[in-house]
N, C-alpha and C positions, 0 to 999 in steps of 0.2 A: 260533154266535153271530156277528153282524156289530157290531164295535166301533163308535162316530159316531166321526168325525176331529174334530168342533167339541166344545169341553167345555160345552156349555150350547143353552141354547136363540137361536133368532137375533135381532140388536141390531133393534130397531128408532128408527125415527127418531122425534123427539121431538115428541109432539103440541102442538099446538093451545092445549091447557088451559095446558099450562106454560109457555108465552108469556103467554097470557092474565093467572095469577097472578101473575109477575113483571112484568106493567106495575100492574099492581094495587095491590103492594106499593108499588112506585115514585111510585106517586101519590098514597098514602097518604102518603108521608116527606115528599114535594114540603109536601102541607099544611099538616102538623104543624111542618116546620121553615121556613117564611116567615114574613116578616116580619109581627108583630102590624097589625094596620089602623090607620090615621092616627088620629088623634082627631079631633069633630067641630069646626068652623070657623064663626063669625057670619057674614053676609054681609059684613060692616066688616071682617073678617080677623083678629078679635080670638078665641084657640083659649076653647073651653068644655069642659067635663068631661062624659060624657052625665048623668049622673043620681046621686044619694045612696043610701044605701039604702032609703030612702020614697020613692024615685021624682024628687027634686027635681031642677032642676038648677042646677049649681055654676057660678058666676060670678068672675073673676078680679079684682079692683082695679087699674083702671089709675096709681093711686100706686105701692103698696107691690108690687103682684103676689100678695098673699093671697087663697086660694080660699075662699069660701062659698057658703051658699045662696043662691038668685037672691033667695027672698022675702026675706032680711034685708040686703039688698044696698039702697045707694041709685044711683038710674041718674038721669043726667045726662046730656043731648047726646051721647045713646047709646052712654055710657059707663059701667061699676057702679065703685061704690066703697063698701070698709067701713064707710068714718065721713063724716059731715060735714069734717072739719076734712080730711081725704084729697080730698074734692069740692073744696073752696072749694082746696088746695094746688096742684091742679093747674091747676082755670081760670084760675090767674092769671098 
């Protein structure tokens, strides 16, 4: 009988695939752990909320900074504001 000197079979070098995999993973974490997206912006610069859960969208008071629905909102000199008396406090 002829004994092998190596105790196993030979190393070989590491494919292709397992590179592949591990940039795979890596760009999977990349997404999952960046920063959530901006919120959406008016062209006035004034930030909005995208939407309610019926779809509406949510408008800020430029008084107080209280968020509501746009349709219950009143807009002025393309501004929203909750109440009346928050419109007339600030135009003046």
């Amino acid at each position: 009988m002829v004994s092998a000197g190596a105790s196993g079979p030979p190393r070989r070098a590491p494919s292709m695939t397992k590179y592949l995999l591990v940039a795979l993973v890596g760009l999977i974490f990349y997404f999952l752990l960046r920063s959530p997206p901006a919120r959406p912006t008016r062209s006035d610069g004034v930030r909005t909320r995208a939407a309610t859960s019926s779809g509406e969208e949510m408008v800020e008071c430029e008084q107080c900074g209280v968020h509501l629905p746009r349709s219950e909102s009143l807009m002025s000199r393309g501004a929203f504001y909750c109440s009346e008396e928050h419109r007339l406090l600030h135009q003046r």
